[in-house]
C-alpha positions in Angstrom: 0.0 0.0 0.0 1.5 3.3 -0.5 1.8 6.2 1.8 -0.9 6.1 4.6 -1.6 9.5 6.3 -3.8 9.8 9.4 -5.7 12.5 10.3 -6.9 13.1 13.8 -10.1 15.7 13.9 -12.2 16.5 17.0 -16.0 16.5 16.4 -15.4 13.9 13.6 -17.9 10.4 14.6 -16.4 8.1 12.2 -13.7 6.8 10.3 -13.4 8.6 6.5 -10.7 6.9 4.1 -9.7 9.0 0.5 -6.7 8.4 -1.5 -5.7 11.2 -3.6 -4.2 11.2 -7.2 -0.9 11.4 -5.8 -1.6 7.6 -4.7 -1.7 9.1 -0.7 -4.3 7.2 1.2 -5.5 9.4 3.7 -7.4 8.3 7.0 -9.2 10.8 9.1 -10.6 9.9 12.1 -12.5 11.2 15.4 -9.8 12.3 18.0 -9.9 9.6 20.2 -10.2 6.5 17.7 -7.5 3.7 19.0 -4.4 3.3 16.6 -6.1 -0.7 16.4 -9.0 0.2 15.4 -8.1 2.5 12.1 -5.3 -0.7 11.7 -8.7 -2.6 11.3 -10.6 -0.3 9.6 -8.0 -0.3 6.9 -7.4 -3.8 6.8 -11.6 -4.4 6.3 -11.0 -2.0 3.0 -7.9 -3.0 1.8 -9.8 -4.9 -1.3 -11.2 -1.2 -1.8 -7.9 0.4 -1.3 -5.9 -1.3 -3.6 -8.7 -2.0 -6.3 -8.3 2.0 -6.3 -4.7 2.3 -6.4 -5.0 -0.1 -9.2 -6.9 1.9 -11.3 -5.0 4.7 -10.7 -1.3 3.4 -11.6 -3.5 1.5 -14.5 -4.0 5.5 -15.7 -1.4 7.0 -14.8 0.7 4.2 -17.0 -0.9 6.0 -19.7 0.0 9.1 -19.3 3.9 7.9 -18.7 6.1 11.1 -19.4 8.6 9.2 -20.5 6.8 7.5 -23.1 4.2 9.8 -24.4 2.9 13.2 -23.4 -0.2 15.2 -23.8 0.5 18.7 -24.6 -2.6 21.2 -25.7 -4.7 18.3 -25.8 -3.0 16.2 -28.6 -1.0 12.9 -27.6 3.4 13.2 -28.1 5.6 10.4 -28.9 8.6 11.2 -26.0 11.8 10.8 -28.4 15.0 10.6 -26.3 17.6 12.4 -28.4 21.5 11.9 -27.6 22.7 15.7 -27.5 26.5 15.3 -26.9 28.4 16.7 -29.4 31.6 14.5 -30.9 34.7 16.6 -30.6 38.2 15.1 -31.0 40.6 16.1 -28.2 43.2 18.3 -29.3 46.2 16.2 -27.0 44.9 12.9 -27.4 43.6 13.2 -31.2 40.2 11.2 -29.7 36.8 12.0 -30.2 35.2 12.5 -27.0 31.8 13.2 -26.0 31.7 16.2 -23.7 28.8 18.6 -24.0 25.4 18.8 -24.8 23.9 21.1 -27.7 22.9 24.5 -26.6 19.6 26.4 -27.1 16.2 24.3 -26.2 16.7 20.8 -24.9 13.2 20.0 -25.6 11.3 20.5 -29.2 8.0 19.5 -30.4 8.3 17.7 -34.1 5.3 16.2 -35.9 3.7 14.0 -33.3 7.1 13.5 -31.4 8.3 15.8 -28.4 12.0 15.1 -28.4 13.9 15.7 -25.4 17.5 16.4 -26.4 20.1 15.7 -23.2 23.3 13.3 -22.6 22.3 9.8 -22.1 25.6 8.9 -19.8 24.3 10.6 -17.2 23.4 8.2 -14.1 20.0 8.8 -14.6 19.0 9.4 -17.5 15.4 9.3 -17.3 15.2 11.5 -14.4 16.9 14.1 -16.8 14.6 13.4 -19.2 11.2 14.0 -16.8 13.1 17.0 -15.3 13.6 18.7 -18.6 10.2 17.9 -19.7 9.0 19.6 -16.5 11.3 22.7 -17.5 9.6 23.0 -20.5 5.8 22.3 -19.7 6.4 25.3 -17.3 7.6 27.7 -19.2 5.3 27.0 -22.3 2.5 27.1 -19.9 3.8 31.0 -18.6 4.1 32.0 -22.3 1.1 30.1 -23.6 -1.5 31.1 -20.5 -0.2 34.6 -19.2 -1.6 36.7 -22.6 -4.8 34.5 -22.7 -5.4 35.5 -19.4 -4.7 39.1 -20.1 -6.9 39.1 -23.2 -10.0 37.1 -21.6 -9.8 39.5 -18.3 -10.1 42.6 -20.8 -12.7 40.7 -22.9 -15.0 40.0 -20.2 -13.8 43.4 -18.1 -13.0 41.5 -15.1 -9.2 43.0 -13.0 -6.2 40.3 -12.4 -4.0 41.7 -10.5 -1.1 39.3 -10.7 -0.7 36.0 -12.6 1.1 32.5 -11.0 1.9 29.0 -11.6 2.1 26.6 -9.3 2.4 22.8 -9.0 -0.9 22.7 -7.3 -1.9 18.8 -5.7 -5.4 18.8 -6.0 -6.7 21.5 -8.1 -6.4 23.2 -11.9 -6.2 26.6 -10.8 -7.5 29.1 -8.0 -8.8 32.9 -7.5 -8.2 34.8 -4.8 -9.6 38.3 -3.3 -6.8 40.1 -4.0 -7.5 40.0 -7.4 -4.2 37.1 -8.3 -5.0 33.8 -10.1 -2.8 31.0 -9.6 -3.0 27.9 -12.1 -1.5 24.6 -12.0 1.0 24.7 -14.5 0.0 21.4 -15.8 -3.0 23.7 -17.5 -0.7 23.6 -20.7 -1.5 20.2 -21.2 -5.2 20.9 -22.0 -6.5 21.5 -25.2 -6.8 25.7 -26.1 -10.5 25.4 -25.2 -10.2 23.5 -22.1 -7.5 26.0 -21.1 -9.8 29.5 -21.8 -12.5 27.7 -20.1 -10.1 27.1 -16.7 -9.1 30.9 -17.2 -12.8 32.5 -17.4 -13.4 29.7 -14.3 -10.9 31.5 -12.3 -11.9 34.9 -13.4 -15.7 34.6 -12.6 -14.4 33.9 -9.1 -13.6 37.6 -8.6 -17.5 38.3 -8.9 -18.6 35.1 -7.2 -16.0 33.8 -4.2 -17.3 30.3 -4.4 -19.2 27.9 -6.6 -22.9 29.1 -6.1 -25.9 29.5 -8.4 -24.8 32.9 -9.3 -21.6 31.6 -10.2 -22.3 28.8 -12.5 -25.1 31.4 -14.5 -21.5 33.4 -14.8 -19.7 31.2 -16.4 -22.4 29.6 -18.7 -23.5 33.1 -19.9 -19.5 33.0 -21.2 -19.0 29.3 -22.0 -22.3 28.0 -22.8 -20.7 24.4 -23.1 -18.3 24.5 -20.1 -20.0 20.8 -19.1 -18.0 19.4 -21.8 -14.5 21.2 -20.6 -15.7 19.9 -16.7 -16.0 16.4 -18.6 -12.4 16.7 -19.9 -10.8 17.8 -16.8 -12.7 15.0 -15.1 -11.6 12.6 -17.5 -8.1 13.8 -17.0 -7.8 14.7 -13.2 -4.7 11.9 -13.3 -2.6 14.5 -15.4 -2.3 16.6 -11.5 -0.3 13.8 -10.7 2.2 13.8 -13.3 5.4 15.1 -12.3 5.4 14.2 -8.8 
């Protein structure tokens, strides 16, 4: 079983167990519940518990950043790409490999994203996810910070500062102060997906929560935002990427 956090809470009658897409399996439970009996309580659901870490290792293997990527909505073939550079050594008259090409590391090319870095390294495919990472953030900056800027002008509602986070749980939040944060995973969401995650946030500096009001908001600007809560729904394992 993977990580197991308890959670003591005083008022709290009986024993709640979640497990988040980070594969954390979370027990909360009332103040003065014996150690034994949340040991049982977990042991009862186990079938439960790993049927559901199952499922979620069965999609996450999907969505394997080595292998294959999702970037504005469309599938990527991950291409490794050796980028030392052959240079012969001007004492020992040997070609040696001993840097790696300059400029971007990581370039999208038909249906491949290839990920150029030196393969001797001792982990390789560490590199690999942490230049991938590199990348998805700062196309995600470039990408996201003018959309926001035009769809708060279009729809004549004030950000007063822009961030990107690596948010656990969420796609993006609004706060009173007038800054939206989004989880910079965002950039792997197709264009419409993303504007509708933008004018989500953006509504929530009329409406500071999710009521009635709220909703009529957001559907008077994106009639069809059912389908885009379908897709994120569909895809809530892609928060877990990158961990």
């Amino acid at each position: 079983m993977d990580q197991v956090i308890i959670k003591r809470r005083r008022g709290q009658k009986n024993i709640r167990i979640r497990i988040t897409r980070t594969r954390e399996v979370i027990v909360s439970a009332p103040f003065e519940t014996p150690v034994a009996e949340i040991r049982h309580t977990l042991l009862k659901k186990s079938a439960w518990i790993h049927g559901h870490l199952q499922k979620l290792n069965e999609d996450y293997a999907r969505f394997d950043p080595v292998k294959t990527l999702m970037y504005n909505g469309r599938h990527y073939r991950v291409v490794p790409v050796d980028g030392t550079i052959t240079t012969v050594n001007p004492v020992r008259g040997k070609p040696e490999k001993d840097s790696v090409k300059k400029g971007c590391p990581v370039c999208v090319h038909d249906s491949e994203i290839q990920v150029c870095f030196n393969p001797a390294q001792a982990n390789p495919e560490e590199e690999m996810l942490t230049l991938v990472r590199k990348w998805l953030i700062s196309r995600a900056k470039a990408t996201i910070t003018p959309r926001v800027e035009s769809l708060s002008r279009q729809h004549r509602i004030k950000v007063s500062r822009i961030m990107f986070r690596n948010q656990k749980t969420r796609w993006g939040s609004s706060s009173s102060n007038g800054t939206l944060s989004f989880n910079w995973r965002i950039i792997m969401a197709p264009p419409a997906v993303q504007d509708y995650l933008i004018i989500h946030e953006l509504i929530h500096q009329r409406h500071m929560n999710h009521s009635k009001a709220y909703w009529k908001d957001v559907a008077a600007r994106v009639p069809d935002y059912e389908k885009a809560e379908r897709w994120l729904k569909d895809h809530r394992n892609l928060i877990g990427l990158f961990r």
